[in-house]
C-alpha positions in Angstrom: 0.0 0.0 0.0 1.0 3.5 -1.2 0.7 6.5 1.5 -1.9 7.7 -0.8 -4.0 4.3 -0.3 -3.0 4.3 3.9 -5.5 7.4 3.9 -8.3 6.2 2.5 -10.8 4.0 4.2 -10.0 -0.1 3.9 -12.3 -1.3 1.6 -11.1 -4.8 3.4 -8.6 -6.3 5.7 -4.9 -5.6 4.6 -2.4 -7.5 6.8 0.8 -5.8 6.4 4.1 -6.4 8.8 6.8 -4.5 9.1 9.7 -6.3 8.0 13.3 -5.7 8.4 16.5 -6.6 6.4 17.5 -6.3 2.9 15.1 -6.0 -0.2 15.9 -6.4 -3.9 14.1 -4.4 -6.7 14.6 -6.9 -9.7 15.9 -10.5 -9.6 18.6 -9.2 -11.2 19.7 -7.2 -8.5 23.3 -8.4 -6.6 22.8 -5.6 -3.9 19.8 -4.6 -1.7 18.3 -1.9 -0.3 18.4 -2.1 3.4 15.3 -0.9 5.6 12.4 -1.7 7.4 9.0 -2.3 4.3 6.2 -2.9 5.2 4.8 -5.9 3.2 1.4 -7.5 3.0 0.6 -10.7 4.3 -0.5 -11.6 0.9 2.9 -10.9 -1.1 4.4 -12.7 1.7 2.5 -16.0 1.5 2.8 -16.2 -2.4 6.7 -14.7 -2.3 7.7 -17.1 0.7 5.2 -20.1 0.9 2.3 -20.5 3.2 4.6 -22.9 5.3 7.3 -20.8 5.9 5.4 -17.6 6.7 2.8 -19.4 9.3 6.2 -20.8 11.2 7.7 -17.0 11.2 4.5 -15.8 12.4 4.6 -18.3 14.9 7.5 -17.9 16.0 7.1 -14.0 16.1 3.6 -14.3 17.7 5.5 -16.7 20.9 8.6 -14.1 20.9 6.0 -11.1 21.7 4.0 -13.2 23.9 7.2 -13.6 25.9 7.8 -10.2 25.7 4.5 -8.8 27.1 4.5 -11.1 30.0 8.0 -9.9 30.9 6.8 -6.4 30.5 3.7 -6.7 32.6 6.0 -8.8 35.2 8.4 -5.6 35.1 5.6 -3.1 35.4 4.2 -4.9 38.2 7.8 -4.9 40.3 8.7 -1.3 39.7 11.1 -1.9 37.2 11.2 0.4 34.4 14.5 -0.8 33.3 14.2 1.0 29.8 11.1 1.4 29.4 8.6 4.4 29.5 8.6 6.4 32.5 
């Protein structure tokens, strides 16, 4: 999705994530661009596989989990340790 289509009303549900690394404009390219894109779930299934993106997700989905139940924990001691004041 363009920034012009970001500010329009969904017509439907467009699953993007942000992904991180290097990205290619052509096949033929031999060096990449290197950012953060975001990509729709869509591209990703039919660039990658559907196998291979629902392990990722997985994976990212248990990673977060983790995450937020650390957080909370953190929150709940009085820790800030990096966090938001």
């Amino acid at each position: 999705m363009g920034p012009e289509d970001r500010s329009q009303p969904l017509q439907g549900a467009v699953i993007e994530y942000i992904i991180h690394g290097y990205f290619y404009w052509r096949d033929t390219d031999t060096n990449g661009t290197y950012g953060a894109w975001w990509v729709p779930l869509r591209r990703l299934v039919k660039q990658l596989g559907q196998e291979y993106v629902e392990e990722k997700l997985q994976e990212f989905e248990q990673e977060m989990e983790r995450r937020k139940t650390d957080a909370i924990a953190r929150a709940l001691e009085g820790d800030s340790s990096g966090d938001e004041q």
